[in-house]
Backbone bond lengths (Angstrom), bond angles and torsions (degrees), N, CA, C in turn:
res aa  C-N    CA-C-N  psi(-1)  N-CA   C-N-CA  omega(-1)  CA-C   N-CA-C  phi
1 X - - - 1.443 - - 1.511 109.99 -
2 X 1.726 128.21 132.10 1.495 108.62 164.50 0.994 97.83 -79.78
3 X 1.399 90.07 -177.16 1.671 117.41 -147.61 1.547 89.26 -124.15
4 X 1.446 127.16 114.43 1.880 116.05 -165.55 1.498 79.68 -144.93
5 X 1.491 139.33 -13.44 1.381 118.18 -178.17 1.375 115.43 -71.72
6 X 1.418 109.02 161.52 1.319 120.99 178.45 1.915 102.67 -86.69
7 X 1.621 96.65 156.49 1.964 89.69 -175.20 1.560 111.07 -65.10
8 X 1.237 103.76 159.57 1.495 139.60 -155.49 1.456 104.22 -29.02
9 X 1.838 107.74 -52.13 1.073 118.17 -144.07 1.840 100.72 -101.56
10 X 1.058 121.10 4.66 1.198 121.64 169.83 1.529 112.33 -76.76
11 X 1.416 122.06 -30.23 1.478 114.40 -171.19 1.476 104.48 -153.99
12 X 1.329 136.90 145.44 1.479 130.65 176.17 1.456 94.22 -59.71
13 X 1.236 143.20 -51.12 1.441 148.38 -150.59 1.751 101.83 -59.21
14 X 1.505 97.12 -39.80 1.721 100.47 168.46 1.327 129.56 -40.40
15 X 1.781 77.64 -74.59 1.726 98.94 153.52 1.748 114.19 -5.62
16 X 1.621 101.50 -99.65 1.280 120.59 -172.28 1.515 119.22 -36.69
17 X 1.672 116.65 -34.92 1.223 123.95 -158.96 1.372 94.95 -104.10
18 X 1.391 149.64 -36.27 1.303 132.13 144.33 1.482 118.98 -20.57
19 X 1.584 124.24 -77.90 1.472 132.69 164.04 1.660 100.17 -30.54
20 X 1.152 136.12 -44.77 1.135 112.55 -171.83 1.699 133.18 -77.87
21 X 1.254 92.72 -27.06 1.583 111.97 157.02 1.360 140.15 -79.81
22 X 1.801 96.55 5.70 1.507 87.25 164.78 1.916 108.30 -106.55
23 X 1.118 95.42 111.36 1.755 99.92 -167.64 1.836 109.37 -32.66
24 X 1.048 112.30 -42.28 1.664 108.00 -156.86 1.692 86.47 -69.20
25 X 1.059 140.00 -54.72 1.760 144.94 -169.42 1.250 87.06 -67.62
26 X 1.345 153.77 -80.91 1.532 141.67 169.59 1.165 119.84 15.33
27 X 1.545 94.40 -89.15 1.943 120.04 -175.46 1.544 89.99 -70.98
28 X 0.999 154.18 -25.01 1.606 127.06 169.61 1.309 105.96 -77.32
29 X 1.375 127.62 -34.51 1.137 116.42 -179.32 2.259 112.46 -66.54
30 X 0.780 56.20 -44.64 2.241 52.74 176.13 1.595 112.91 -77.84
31 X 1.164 116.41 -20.94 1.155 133.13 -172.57 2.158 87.35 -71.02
32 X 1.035 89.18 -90.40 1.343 98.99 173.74 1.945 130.82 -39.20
33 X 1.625 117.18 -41.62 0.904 134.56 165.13 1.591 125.47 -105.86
34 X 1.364 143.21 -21.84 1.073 130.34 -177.55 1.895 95.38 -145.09
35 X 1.407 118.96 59.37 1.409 115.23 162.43 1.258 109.06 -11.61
36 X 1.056 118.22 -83.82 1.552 130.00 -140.00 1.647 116.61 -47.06
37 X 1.679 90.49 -37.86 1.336 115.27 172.23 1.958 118.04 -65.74
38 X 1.480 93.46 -47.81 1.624 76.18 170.92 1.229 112.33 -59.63
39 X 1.612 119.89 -77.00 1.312 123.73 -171.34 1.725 117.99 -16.99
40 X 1.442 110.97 -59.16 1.293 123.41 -170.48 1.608 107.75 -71.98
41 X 1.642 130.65 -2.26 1.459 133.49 148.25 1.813 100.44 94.03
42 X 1.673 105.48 31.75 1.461 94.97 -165.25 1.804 100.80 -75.63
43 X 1.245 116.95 170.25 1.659 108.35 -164.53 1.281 98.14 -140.92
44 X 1.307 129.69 107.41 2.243 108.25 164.56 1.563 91.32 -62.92
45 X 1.245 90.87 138.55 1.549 113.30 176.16 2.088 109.18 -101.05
46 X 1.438 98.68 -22.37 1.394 91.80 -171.59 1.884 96.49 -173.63
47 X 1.088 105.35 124.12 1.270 107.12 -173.50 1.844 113.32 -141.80
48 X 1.150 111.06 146.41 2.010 130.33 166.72 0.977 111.35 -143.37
49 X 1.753 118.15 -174.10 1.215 128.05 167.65 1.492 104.56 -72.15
50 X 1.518 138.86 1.27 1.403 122.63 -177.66 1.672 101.27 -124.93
51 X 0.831 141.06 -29.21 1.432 145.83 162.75 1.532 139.83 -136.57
52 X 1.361 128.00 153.75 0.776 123.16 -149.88 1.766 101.65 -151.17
53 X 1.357 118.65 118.29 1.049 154.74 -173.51 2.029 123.74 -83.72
54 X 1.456 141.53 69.99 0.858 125.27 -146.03 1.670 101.53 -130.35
55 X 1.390 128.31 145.59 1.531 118.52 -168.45 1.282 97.57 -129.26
56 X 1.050 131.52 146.59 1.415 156.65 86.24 0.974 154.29 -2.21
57 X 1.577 128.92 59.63 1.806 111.60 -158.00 1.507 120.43 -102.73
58 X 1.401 92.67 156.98 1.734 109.99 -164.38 1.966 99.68 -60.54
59 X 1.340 107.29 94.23 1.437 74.69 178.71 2.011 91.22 -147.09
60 X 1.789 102.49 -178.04 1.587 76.97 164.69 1.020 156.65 -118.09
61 X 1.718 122.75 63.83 0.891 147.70 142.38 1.259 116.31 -56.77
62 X 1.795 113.90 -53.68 1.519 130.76 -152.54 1.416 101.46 -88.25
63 X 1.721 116.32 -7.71 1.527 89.56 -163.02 1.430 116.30 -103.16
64 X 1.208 134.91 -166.15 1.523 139.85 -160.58 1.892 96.48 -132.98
65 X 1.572 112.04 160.74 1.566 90.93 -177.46 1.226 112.51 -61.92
66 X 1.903 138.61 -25.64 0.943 143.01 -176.46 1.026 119.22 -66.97
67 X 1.571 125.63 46.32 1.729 108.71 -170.58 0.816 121.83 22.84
68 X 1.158 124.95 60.40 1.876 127.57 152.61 1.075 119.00 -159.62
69 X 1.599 118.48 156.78 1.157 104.69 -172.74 1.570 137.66 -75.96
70 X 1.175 134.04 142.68 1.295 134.31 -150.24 1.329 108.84 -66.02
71 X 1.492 133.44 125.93 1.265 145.73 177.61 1.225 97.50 -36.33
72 X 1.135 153.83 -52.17 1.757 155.11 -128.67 1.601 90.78 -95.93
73 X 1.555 115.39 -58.19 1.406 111.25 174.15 1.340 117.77 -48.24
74 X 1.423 118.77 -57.93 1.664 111.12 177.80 1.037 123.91 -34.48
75 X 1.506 104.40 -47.67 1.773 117.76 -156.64 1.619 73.14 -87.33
76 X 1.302 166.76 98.22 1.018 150.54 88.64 1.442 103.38 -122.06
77 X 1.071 129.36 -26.25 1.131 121.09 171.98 1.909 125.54 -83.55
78 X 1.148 86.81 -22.00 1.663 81.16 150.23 0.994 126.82 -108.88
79 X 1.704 131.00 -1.81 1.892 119.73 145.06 1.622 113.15 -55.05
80 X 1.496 114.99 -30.97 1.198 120.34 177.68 1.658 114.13 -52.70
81 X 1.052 115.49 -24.42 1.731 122.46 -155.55 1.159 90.94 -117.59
82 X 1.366 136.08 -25.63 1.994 112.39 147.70 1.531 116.71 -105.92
83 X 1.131 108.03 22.60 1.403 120.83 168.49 1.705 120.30 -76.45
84 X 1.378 90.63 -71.97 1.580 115.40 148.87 1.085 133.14 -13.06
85 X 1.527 112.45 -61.66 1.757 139.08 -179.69 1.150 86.99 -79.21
86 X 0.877 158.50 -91.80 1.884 154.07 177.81 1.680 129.47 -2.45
87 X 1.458 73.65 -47.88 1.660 94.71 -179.98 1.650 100.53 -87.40
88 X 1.026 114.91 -43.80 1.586 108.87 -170.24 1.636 103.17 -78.40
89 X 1.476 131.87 20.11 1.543 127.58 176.93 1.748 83.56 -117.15
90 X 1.319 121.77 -25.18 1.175 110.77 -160.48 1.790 120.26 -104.05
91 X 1.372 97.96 2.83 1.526 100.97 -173.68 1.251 103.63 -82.98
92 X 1.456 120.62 144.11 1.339 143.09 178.09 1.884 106.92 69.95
93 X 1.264 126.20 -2.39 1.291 126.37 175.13 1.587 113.19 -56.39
94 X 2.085 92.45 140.62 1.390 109.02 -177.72 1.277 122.56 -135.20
95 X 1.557 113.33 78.79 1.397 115.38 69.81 1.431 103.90 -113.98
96 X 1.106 126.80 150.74 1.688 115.27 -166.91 1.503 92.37 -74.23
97 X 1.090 80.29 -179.59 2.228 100.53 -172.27 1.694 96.48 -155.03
98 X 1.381 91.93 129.74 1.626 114.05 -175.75 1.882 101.01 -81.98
99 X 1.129 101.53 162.14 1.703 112.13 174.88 1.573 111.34 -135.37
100 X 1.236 103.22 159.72 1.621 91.98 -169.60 1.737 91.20 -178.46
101 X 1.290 106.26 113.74 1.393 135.33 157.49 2.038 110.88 -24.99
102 X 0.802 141.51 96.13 1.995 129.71 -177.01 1.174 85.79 -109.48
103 X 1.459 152.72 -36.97 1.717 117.38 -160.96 1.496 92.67 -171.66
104 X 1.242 136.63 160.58 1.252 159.53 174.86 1.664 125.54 -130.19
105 X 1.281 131.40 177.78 0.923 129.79 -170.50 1.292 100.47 178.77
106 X 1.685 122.43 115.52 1.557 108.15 150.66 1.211 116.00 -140.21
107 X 1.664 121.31 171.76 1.491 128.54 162.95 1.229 128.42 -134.08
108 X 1.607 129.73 116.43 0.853 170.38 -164.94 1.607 96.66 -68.59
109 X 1.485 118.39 102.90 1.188 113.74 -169.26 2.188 105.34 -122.48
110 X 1.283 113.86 -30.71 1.380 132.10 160.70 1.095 135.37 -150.39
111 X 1.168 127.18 146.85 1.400 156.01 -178.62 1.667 85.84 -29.73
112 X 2.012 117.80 138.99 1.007 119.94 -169.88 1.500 102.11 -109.49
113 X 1.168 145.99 45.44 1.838 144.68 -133.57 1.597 104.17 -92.64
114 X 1.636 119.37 -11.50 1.533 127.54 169.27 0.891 115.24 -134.44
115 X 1.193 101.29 -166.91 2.016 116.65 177.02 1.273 109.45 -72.96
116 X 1.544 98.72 132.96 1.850 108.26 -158.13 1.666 86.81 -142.92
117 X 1.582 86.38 135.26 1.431 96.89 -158.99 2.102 93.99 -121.33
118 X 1.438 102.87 120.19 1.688 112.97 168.41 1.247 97.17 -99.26
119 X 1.853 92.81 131.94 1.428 122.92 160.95 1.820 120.21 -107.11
120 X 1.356 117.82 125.93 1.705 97.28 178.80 1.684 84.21 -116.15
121 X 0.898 132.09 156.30 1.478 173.67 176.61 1.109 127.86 -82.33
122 X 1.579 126.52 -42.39 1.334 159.60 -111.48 1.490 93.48 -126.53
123 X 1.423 140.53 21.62 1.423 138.33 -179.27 1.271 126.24 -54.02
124 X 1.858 98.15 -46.11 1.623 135.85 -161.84 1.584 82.84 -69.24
125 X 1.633 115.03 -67.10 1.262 117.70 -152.59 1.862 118.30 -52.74
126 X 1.580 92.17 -53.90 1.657 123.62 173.59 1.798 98.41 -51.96
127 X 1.283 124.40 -28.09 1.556 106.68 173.95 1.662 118.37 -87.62
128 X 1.551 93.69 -24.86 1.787 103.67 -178.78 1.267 102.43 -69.40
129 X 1.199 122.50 -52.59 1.568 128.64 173.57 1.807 115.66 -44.11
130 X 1.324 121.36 -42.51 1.143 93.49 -171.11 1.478 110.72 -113.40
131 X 1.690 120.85 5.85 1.241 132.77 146.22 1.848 119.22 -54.97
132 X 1.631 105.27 -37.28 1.749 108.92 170.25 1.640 111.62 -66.06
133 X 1.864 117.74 -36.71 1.149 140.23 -167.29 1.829 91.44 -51.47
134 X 1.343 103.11 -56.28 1.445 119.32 -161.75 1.758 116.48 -90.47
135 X 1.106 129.18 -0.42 1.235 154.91 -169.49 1.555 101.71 -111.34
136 X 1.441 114.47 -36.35 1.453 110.92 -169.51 1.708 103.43 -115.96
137 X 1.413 120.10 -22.38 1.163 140.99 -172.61 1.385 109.17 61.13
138 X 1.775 125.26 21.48 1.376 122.18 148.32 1.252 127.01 -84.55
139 X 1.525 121.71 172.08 1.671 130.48 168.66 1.516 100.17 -41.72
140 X 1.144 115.45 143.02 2.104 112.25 158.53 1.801 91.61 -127.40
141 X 1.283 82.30 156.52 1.554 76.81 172.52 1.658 96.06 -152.87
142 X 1.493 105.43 147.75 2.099 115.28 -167.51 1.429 85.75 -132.34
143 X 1.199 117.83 142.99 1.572 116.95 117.99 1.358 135.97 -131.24
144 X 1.400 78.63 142.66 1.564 109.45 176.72 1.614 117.13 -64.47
145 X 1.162 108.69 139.86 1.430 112.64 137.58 1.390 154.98 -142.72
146 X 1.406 107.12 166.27 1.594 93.18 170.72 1.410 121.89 -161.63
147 X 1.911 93.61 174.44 1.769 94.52 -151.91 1.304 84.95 -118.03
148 X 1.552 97.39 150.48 1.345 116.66 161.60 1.385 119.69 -101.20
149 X 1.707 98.75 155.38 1.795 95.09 -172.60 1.562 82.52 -138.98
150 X 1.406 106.13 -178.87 1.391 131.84 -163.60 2.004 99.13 -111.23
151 X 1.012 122.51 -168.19 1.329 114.87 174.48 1.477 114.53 -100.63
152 X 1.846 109.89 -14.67 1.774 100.21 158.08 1.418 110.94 -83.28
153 X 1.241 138.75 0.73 1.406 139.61 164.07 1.726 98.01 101.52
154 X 0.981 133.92 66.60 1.504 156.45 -150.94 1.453 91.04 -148.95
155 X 1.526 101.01 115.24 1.824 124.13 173.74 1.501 105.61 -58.81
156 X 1.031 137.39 100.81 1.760 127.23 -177.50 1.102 100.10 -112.93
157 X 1.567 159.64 -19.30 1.688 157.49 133.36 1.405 116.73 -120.23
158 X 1.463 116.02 171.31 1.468 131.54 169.60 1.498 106.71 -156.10
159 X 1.518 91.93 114.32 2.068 107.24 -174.58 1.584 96.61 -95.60
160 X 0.897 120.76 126.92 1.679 106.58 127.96 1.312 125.21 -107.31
161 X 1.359 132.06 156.25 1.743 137.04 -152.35 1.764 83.52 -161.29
162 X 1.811 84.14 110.98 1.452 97.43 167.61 1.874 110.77 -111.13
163 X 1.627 83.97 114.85 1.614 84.69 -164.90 1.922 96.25 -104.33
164 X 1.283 129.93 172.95 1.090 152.92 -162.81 1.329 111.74 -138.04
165 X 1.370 112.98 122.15 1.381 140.43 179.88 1.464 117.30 -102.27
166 X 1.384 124.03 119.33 1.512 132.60 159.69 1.534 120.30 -154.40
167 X 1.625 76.09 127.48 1.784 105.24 176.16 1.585 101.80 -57.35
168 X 1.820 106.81 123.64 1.490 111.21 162.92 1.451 123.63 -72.77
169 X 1.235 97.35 146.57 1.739 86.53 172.95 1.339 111.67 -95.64
């Protein structure tokens, strides 16, 4: 993973994204919270407070009988990459604010036969959103998205995941 955050103590989001780059706290963390994801070998490849970088590899766990990789993996590996950005605006927040997945969308544009790497973009947006969430103390809701590419840089999906933000009381 590079390393693009600013130190710890400048932002909780640091915080979070430090912890995420040290591999052994990583793999316990999915191990413990998102199985599916370890098992299936998903990896942040590159992560900040504005984007987020997450892979997928062709392997067989991941694949489908059609040589390719299984729709279910994709779509988790790019909820992972605005998942991520979500979580890293939201760690250590006071009053905390819940997150929660409301609707999705993707398209299936090529054959997935390697490691296919989702990027979401959407950092800036995913922090305005749940800073308004908490400012107004209603639901906000963004979506994000993101595309997957292949390792020659070949479009192989595009998710968007409109998730919903609210400050607890």
């Amino acid at each position: 993973m590079e390393n693009t955050a600013t130190p710890a103590a400048a932002h909780p989001s640091a915080a979070f994204l430090s912890l995420l780059r040290n591999r052994a706290k990583y793999r316990l963390f999915l191990l413990r919270n998102l199985p599916a994801a370890y098992f299936s070998g998903l990896q942040i490849e590159q992560v900040d407070a504005e984007h987020c970088t997450v892979s997928v590899p062709y392997k067989w766990a991941t694949r489908n009988p059609f040589r390719s990789t299984y729709f279910a993996c994709l779509s988790m590996a790019a909820e992972m990459s605005t998942g991520t950005l979500a979580m890293a605006h939201l760690y250590q927040r006071r009053p905390g604010v819940s997150m929660l997945v409301v609707a999705s969308e993707a398209r299936f544009l090529k054959k997935a036969t390697s490691k296919t790497f989702f990027t979401c973009p959407d950092g800036f947006l995913i922090r305005e959103a749940i800073e308004r969430a908490i400012a107004t103390a209603t639901p906000q809701t963004i979506t994000a998205r993101s595309q997957g590419l292949n390792a020659q840089g070949e479009l192989i999906a595009e998710f968007t995941f409109t998730w919903s933000f609210k400050a607890k009381s």
